[in-house]
C-alpha positions as CSV (number, residue, x, y, z in Angstrom):
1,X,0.0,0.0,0.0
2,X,1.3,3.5,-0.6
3,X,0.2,5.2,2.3
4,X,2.1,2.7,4.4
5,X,5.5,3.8,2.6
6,X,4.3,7.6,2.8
7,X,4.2,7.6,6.1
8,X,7.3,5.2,6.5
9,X,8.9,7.9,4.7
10,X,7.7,10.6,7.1
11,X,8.3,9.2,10.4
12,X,11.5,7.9,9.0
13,X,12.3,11.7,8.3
14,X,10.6,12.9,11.9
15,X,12.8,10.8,13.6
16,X,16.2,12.0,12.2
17,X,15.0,15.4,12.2
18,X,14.8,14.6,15.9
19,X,18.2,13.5,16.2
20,X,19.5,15.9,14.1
21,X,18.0,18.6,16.1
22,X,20.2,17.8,19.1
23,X,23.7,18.0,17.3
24,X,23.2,20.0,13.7
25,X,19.8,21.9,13.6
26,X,21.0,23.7,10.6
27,X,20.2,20.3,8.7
28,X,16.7,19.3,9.7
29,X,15.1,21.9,7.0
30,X,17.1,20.0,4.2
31,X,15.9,16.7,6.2
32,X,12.3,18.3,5.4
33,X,12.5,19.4,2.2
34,X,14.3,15.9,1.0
35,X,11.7,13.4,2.6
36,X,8.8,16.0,0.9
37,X,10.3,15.8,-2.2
38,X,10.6,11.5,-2.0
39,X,7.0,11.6,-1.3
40,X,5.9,13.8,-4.0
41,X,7.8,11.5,-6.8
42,X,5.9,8.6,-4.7
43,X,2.6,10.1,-5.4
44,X,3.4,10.6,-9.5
45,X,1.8,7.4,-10.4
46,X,-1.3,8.0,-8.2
47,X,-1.8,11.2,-9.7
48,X,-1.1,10.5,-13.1
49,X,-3.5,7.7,-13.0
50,X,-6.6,10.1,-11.6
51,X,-5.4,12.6,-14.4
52,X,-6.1,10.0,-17.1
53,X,-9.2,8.9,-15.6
54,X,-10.5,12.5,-15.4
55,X,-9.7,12.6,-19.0
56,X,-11.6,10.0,-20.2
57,X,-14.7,11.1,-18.1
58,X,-14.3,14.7,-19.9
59,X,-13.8,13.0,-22.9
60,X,-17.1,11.1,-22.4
61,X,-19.2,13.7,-21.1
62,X,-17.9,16.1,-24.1
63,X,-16.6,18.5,-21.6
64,X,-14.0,21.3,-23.2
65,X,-10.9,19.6,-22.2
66,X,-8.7,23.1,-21.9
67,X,-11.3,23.2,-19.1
68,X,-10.0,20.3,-17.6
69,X,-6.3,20.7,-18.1
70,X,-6.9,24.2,-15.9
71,X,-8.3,22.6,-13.5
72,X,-5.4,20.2,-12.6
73,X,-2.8,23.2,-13.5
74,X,-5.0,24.6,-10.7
75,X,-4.9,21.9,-8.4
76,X,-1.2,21.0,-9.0
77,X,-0.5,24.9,-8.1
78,X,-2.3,24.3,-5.1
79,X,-0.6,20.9,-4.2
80,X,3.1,22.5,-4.8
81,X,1.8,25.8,-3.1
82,X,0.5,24.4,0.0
83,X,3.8,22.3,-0.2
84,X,6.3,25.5,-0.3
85,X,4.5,27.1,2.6
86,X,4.6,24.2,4.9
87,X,8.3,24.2,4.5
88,X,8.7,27.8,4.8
89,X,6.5,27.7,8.2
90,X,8.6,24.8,9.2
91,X,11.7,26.9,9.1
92,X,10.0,29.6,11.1
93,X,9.9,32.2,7.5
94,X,6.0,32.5,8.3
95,X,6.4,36.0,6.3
96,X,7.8,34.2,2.9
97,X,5.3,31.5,3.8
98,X,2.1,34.3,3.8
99,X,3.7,35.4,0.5
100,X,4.1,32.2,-1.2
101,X,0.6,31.8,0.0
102,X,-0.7,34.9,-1.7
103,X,1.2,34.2,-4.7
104,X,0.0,30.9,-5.6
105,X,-3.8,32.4,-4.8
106,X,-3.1,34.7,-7.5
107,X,-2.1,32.5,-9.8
108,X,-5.3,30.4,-9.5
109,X,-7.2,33.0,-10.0
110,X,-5.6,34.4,-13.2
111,X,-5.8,30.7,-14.6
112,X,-9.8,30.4,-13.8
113,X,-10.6,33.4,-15.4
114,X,-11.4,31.5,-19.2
115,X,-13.8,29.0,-16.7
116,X,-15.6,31.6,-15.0
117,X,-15.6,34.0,-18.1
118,X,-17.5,31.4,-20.5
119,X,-19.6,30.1,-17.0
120,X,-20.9,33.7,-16.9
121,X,-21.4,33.8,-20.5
122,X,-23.7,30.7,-20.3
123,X,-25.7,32.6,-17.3
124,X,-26.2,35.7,-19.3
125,X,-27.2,33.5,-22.4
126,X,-29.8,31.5,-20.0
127,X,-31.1,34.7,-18.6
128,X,-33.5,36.7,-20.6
């Protein structure tokens, strides 16, 4: 099962950022950031598999797939995002976290914009 090596990998990493914490605490961000990065490659095959299927359902239900491939830019900017922040507030950079935040909120937004252009379209088209 992968969320038995997921959180192998993480408690793996809590425990020698534990250790590491008594002797070099300079290393237990890198200690982070590394056992973060091992379990977003983990997770490539999961999410790749849930991208295809979304595709085929679009593709199915004649849905404009541009529509689609926003919305997992979308959700990947929120995945990475939300990533990025919880290292920053891990380090104690709670200010470069609050941006990062911001940042990546801004991004979503610019990308929806074609979705809820042609959504209000529709509306004004059903409205009289």
């Amino acid at each position: 099962m992968d969320i038995v090596k997921i959180i192998g990998v993480g408690l793996i990493a809590l425990i020698i950022i534990i250790i590491l914490k008594q002797y070099r605490p300079e290393f237990t961000m890198y200690v982070s950031i590394l056992a973060g990065v091992i379990i977003l490659i983990m997770l490539v095959n999961p999410i790749s598999g849930i991208i295809n299927l979304i595709n085929s359902i679009a593709s199915r239900a004649n849905i404009n797939i541009q529509f689609i491939k926003i919305l997992i830019k979308i959700t990947g900017i929120a995945i990475l995002t939300e990533f990025a922040v919880s290292i920053c507030n891990d380090s104690g950079e709670t200010a470069i976290a609050s941006k990062i935040d911001v940042g990546g909120k801004i991004i979503i937004i610019g990308l929806s914009i074609p979705i809820i252009q042609t959504l209000m379209e529709t509306i004004l088209k059903v409205l009289p």
